[in-house]
C-alpha positions as CSV (number, residue, x, y, z in Angstrom):
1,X,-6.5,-50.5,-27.8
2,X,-4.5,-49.5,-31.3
3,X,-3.6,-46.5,-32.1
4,X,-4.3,-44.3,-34.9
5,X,-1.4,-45.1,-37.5
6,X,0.6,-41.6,-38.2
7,X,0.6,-39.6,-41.0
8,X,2.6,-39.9,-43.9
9,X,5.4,-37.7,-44.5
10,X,4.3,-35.4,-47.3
11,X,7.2,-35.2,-50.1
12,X,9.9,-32.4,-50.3
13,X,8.7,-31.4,-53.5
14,X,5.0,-31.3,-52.1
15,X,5.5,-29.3,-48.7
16,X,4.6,-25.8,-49.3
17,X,7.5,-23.0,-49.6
18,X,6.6,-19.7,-48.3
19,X,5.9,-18.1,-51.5
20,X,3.5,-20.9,-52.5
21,X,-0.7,-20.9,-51.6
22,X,-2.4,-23.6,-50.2
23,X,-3.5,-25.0,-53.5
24,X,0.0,-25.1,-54.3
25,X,0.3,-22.4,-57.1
26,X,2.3,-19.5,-56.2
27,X,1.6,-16.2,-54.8
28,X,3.0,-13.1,-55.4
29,X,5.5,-11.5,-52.5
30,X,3.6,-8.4,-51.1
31,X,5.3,-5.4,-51.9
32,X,6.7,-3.3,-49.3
33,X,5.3,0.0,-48.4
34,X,6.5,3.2,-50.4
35,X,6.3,5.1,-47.1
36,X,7.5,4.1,-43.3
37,X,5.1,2.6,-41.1
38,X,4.6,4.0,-37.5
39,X,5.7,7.5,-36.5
40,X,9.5,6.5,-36.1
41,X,12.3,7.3,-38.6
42,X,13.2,9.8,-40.8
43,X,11.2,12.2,-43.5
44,X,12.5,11.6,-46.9
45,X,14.7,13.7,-48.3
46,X,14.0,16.6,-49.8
47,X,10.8,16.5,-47.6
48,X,11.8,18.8,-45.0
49,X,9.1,19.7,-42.4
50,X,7.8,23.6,-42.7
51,X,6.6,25.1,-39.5
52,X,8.4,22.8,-37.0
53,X,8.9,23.5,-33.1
54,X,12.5,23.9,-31.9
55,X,12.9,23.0,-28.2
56,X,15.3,25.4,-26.6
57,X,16.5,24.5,-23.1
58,X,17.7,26.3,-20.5
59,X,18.1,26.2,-16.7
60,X,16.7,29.3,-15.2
61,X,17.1,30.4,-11.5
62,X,14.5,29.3,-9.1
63,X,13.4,32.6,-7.8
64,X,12.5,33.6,-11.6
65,X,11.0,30.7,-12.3
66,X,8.2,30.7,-9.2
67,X,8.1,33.9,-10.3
68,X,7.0,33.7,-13.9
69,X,5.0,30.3,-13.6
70,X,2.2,32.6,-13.1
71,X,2.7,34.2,-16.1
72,X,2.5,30.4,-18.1
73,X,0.4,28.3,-16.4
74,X,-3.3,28.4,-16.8
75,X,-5.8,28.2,-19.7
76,X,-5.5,31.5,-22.0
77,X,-1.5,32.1,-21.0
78,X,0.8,31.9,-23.3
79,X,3.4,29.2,-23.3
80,X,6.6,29.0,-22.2
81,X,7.9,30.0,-25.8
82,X,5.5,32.2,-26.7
83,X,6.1,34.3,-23.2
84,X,10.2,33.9,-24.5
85,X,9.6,35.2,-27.6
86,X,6.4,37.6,-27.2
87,X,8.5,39.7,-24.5
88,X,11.6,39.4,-27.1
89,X,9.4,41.0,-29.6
90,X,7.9,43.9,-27.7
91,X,10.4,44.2,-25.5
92,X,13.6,44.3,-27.9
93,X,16.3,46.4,-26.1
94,X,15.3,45.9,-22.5
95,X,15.8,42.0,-23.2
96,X,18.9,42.7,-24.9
97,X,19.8,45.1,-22.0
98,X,19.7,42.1,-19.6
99,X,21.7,39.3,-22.1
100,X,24.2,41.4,-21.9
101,X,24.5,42.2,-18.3
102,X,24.1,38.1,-17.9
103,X,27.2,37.5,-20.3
104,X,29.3,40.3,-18.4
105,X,28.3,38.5,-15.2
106,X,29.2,34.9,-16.4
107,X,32.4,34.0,-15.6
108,X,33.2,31.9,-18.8
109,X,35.6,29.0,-18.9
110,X,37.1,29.8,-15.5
111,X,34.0,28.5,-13.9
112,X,34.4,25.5,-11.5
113,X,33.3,22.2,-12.2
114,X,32.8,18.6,-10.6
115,X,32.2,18.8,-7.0
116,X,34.3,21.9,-5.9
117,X,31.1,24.0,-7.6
118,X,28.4,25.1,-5.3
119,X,25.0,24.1,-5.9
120,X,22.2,26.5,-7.2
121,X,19.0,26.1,-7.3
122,X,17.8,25.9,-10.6
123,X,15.4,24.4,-12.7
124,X,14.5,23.4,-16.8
125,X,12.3,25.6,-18.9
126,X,11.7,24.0,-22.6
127,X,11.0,26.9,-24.6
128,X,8.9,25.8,-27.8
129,X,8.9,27.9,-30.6
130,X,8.1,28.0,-34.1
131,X,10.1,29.6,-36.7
132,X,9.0,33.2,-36.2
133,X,9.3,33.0,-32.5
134,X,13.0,31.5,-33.5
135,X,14.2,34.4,-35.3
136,X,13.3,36.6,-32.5
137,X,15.0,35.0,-29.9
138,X,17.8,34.6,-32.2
139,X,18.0,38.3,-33.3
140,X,18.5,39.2,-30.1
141,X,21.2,36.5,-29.3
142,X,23.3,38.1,-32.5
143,X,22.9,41.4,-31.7
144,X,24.3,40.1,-27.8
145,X,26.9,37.9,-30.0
146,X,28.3,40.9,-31.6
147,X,28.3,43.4,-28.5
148,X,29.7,41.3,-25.9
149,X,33.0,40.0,-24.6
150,X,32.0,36.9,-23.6
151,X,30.1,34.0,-25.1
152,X,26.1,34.4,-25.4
153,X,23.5,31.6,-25.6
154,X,20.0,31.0,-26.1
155,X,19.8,30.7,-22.4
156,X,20.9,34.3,-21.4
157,X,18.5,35.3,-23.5
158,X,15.7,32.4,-22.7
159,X,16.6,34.3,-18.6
160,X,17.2,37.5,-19.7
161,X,13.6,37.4,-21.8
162,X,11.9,36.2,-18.6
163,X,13.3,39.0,-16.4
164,X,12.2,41.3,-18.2
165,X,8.6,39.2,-18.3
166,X,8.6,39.6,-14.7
167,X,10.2,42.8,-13.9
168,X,13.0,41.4,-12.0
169,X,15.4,43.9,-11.3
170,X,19.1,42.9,-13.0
């Protein structure tokens, strides 16, 4: 039995370089997309996005959680934003009424940390809004800014908003 004899080695100037067809003339380099493909990466500048959501965080207590879930969850309720910033809008200076008794409450820097704090319970509400949902929430977070002594954020007024949702007492 013989075997089949190998192949010849093709020449260095015949082997095919990677910009070269299989006939052996070249071929043009495709050109690389204008745009980013897939949904990763950044707009282009001077592109900014109109109409985007901004997440705002914010651990609330549990008790006022359980008791505005109702409020949120089901077809035909609002969101978690929308409910944020609905009861900001129509409720202006009873939600500012409540950031500001949070902020007196909150005891600031002097709070303890690592594990000489005591647990609470308390759990994440992700407030989406849009822009005009925004500049409620915020109105009312400058307004706080400007009449308290302490420090205000978005959450005394994401848990200030939802007391007065619920019609918790302060």
């Amino acid at each position: 039995m013989t075997q089949p004899p190998a192949p010849a080695a093709v020449p260095a100037e015949r082997a095919l370089s990677s910009t070269e067809d299989n006939d052996g003339t070249a071929a043009e380099k495709p050109k690389s997309s204008p745009r980013p493909r897939g949904t990763g990466g950044r707009p282009a500048a001077g592109k900014e996005l109109v109409d985007t959501i901004t997440k705002v965080p914010a651990r609330v207590p549990g008790d006022l959680y359980a008791e505005a879930l109702p409020l949120v969850k089901g077809v035909g309720k609002p969101s978690w934003g929308q409910l944020i910033a609905w009861t900001c809008q129509d409720h202006h200076d009873a939600v500012l009424a409540e950031v500001l008794a949070l902020a007196a409450d909150s005891v600031g820097s002097r709070r303890l940390r690592g594990p000489n704090r005591e647990g609470a319970a308390a759990l994440q509400v992700t407030a989406r809004v849009d822009a005009l949902e925004l500049d409620a929430v915020d109105d009312i977070l400058k307004r706080a800014q400007g009449k308290a002594k302490t420090k205000v954020t978005r959450t005394h007024v994401v848990i200030g908003a939802l007391k007065v949702a619920t019609g918790q007492p302060t």
